[in-house]
C-alpha positions in Angstrom: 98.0 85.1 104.9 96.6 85.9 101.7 97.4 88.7 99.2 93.5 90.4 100.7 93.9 90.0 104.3 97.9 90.9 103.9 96.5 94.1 102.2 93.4 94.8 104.7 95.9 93.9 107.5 98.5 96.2 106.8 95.9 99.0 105.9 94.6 98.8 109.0 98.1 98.8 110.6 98.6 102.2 108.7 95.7 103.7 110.2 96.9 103.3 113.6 100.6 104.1 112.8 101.0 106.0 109.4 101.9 108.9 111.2 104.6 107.6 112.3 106.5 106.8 109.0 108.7 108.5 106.9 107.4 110.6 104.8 108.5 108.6 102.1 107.3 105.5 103.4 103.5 107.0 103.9 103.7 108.6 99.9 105.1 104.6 98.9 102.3 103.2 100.9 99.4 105.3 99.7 100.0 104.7 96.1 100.8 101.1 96.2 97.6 100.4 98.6 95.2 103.6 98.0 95.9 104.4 94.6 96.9 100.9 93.5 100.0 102.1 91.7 102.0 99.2 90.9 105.9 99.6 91.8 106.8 100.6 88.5 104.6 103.1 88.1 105.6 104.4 91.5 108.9 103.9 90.5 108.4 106.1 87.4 106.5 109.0 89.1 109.2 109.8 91.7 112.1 108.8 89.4 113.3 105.9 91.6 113.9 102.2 90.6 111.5 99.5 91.5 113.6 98.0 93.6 113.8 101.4 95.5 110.1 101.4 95.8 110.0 97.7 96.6 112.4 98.0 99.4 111.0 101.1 101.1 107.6 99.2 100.8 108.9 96.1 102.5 110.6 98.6 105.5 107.0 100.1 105.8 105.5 96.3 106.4 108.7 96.1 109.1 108.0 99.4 110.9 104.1 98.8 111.1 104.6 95.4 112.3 107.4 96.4 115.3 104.7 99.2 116.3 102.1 96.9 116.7 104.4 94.6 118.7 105.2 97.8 121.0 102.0 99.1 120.8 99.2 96.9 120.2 96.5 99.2 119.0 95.1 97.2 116.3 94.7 94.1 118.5 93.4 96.3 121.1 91.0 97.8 118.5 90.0 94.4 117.4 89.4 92.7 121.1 87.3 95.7 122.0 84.8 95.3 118.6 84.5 91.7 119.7 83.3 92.3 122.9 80.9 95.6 121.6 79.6 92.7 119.5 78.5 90.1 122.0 76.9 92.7 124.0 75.1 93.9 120.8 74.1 90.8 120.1 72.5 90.7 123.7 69.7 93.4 122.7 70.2 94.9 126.0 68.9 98.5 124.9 70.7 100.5 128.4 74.0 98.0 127.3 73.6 99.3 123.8 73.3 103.3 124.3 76.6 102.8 126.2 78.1 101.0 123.6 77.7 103.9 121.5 78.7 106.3 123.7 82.0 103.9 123.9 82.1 104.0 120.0 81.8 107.8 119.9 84.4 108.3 121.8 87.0 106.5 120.0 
């Protein structure tokens, strides 16, 4: 995986699941991947080392990737796009007015 799809991935990931993290762990996340803070300058806002930040960073990866494994949300998410895209791709306008009654409701 490469350093864009780790980052989309694991964005995505935190969509689904960032309310379930520490505190800490969402504040460490958004800055290094919404703010683009590196882990210095993280480190240096909250008065931490880098290794600190690292670490907590690398226990977020950890705790998104075991909910996923429990909970398969994301994969879900992603199957169900897939199929809402071959039936698009169908024209079908009765198959699309449901498929956005499908999207609204998620």
């Amino acid at each position: 995986m490469d350093i864009l799809e780790k980052k989309t991935f694991y964005n995505n990931l935190f969509d689904f699941y960032g309310v379930l993290l520490t505190e800490k762990q969402q504040m460490y996340f958004q800055a290094y991947y919404f703010d683009d803070l590196s882990l210095q300058e993280i480190a240096n806002i909250h008065d931490i080392s880098r290794a600190a930040v690292h670490e907590q960073i690398q226990k977020t990866y950890i705790a998104l990737e075991q909910y996923e494994e429990k909970l398969g949300l994301y994969d879900q998410d992603t199957n169900r796009n897939l199929i809402y895209d071959e039936y698009l791709e169908k024209g079908n306008p009765e198959i699309l007015e449901l498929i956005e009654k499908l999207k609204n409701l998620e």
